[in-house]
DRENGU-294060 format. One record per atom (N, C-alpha, C): x, y, z. Coordinates in steps of 0.001 Angstrom, whole numbers, padded with zeros to 6 digits, always signed. Layout:
<nodes>
XYZ...
</nodes>
This chain:
<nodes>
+108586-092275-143671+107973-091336-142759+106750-090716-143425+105703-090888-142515+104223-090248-143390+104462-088347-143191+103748-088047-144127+103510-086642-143911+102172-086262-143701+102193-085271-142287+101737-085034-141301+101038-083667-141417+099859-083223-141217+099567-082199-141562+099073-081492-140062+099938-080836-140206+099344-080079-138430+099110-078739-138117+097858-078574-137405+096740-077261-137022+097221-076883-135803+097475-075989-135739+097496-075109-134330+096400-074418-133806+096790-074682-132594+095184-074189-131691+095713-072733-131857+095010-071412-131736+094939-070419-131533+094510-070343-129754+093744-070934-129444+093868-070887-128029+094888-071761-126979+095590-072554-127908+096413-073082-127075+097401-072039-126756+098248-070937-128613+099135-070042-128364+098491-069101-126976+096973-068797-127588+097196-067167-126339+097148-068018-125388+097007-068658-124772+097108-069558-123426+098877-069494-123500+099647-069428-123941+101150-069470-123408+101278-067999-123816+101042-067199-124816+101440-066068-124696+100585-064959-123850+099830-065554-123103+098991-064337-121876+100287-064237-120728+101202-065331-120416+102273-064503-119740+103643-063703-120275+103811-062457-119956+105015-061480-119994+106190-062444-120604+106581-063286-119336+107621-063890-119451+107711-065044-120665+106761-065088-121038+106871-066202-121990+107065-065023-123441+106863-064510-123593+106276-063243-124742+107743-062949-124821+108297-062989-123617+109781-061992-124230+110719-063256-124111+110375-064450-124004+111351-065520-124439+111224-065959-125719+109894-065495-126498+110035-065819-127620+110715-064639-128479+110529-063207-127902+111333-062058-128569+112691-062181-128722+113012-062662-127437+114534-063339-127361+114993-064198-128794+113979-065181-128905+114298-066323-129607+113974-065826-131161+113449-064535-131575+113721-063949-132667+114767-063893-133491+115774-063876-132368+117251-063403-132635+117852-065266-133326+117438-065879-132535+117501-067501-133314+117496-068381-132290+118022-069332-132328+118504-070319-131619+119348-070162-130261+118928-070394-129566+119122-069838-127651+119238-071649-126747+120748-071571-126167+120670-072502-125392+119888-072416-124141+119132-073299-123594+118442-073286-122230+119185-072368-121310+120058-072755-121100+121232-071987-120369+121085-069962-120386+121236-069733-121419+120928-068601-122318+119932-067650-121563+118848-068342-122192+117646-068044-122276+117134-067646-120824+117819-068347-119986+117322-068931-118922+118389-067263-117796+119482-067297-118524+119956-066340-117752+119846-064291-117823+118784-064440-119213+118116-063193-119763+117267-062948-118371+117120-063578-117564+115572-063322-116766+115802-063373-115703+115252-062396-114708+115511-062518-112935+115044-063559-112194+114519-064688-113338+113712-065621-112250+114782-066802-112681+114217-068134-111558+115224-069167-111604+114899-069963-112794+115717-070980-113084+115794-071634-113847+114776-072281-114281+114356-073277-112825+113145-074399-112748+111975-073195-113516+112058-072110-113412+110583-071341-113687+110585-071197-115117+111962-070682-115708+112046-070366-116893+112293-071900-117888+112216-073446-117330+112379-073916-117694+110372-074068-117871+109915-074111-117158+108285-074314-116961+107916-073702-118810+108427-072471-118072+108138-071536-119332+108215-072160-120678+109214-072686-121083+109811-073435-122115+109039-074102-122595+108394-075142-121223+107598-076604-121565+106296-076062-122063+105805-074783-121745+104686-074189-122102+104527-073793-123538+105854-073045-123543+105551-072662-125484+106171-073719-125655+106286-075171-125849+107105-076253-126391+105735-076213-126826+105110-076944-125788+103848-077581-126203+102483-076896-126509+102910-075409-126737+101446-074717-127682+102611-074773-128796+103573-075184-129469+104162-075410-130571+105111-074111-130365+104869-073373-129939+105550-071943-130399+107500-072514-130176+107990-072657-129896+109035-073325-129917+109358-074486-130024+110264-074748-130408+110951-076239-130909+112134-076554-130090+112402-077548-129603+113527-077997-129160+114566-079374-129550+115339-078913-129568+116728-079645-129870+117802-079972-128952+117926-081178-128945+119176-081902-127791+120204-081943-128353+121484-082015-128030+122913-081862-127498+123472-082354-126989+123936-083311-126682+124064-084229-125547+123290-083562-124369+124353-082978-123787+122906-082484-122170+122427-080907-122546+122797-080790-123585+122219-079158-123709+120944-078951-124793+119919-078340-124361+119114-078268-125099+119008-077048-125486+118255-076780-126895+118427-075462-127815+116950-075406-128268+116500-074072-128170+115415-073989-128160+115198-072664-129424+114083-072865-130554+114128-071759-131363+112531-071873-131402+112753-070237-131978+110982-069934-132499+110322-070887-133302+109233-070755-133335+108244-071465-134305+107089-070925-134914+107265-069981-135780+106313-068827-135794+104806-069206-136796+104874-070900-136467+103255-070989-137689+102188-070563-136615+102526-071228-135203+101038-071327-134700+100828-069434-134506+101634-068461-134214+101188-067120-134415+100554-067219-135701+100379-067708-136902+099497-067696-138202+098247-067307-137647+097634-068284-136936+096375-068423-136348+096210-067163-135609+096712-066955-134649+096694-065231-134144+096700-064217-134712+097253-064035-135672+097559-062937-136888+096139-063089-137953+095543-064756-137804+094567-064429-138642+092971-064046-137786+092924-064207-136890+092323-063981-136204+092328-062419-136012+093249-061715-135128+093786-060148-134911+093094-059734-136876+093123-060189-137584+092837-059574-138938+091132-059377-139284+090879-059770-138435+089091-059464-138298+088976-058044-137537+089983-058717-136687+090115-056496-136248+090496-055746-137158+091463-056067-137704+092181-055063-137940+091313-054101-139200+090295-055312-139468+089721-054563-140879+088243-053935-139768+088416-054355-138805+086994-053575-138176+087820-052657-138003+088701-052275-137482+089466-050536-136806+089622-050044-138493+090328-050493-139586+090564-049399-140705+088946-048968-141020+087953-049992-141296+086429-049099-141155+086195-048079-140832+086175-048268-139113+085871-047588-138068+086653-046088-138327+088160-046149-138244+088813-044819-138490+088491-044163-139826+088775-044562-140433+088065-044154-141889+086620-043505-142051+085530-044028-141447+084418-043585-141003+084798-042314-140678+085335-042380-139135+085901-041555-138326+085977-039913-138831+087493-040408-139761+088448-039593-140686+087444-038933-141709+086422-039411-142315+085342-038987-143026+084731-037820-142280+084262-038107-141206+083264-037999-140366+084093-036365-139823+085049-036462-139529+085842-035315-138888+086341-034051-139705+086362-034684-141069+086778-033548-142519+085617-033078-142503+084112-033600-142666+082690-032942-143127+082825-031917-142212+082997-032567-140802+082697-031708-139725+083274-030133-139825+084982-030991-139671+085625-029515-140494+085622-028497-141832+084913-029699-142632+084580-028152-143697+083261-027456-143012+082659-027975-142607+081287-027023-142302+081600-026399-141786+082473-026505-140331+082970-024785-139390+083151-024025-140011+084869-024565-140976+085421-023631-141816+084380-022904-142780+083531-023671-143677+082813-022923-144553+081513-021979-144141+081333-021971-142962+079965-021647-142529+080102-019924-142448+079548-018771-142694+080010-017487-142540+079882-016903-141541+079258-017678-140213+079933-017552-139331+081111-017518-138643+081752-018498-139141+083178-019231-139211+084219-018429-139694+083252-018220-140591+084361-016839-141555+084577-015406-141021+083430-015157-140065+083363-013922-139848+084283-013747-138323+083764-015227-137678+085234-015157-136311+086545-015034-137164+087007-015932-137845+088141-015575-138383+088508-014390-138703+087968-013607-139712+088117-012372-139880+088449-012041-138398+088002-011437-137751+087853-010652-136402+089128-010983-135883+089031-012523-135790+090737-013312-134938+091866-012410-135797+091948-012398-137115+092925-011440-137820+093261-010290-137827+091957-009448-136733+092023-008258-137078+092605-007676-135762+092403-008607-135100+092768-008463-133628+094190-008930-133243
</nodes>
């Protein structure tokens, strides 16, 4: 057997995880290994739909499936989220910037009220009153 080196689309995942229902079949499948059956009876919708569902994160990778004789078992597959997580990480370092800036930006502000003798002199007054 050759070894296989395989890339996940990042747009294939958000393409299956832009629906609800797919998002909380994989939350489900956190927990581990979930027969079709299972999985299928967590949810107010029918089967045929939640089976759709399945074929969707099968084939953006996010789940794996396994046969049984007629029962199939379906578990997480958490590489192709890699790609999402590395992606989301271009944010995440633009928002710690940004707040940090922010957080900078909001202390100056607040020492100047506080220190200004104006500042000082409402206070006083607020105390005296």
């Amino acid at each position: 057997m050759r070894h296989r080196s395989v890339t996940y689309s990042a747009e294939t995942a958000f393409n299956a995880l832009a629906d609800p229902t797919r998002r909380a079949v994989l939350d489900l499948l956190r927990q581990g290994s979930q027969p079709a059956g299972k999985i299928a009876q967590a949810f107010p919708i029918s089967r045929p739909a939640i089976s759709k569902h399945l074929r969707l994160l099968r084939r953006a990778h996010l789940v794996e499936e396994r046969r049984e004789g007629r029962n199939r078992f379906y578990r997480l597959n958490p590489e192709p989220l890699k790609a999402i997580d590395s992606w989301l990480d271009q944010y995440r370092s633009f928002w710690s910037a940004n707040l940090a800036s922010l957080k900078t930006f909001v202390e100056a502000e607040y020492e100047k009220e506080t220190s200004s003798p104006q500042a000082k002199r409402n206070h006083t007054k607020e105390n005296k009153q």
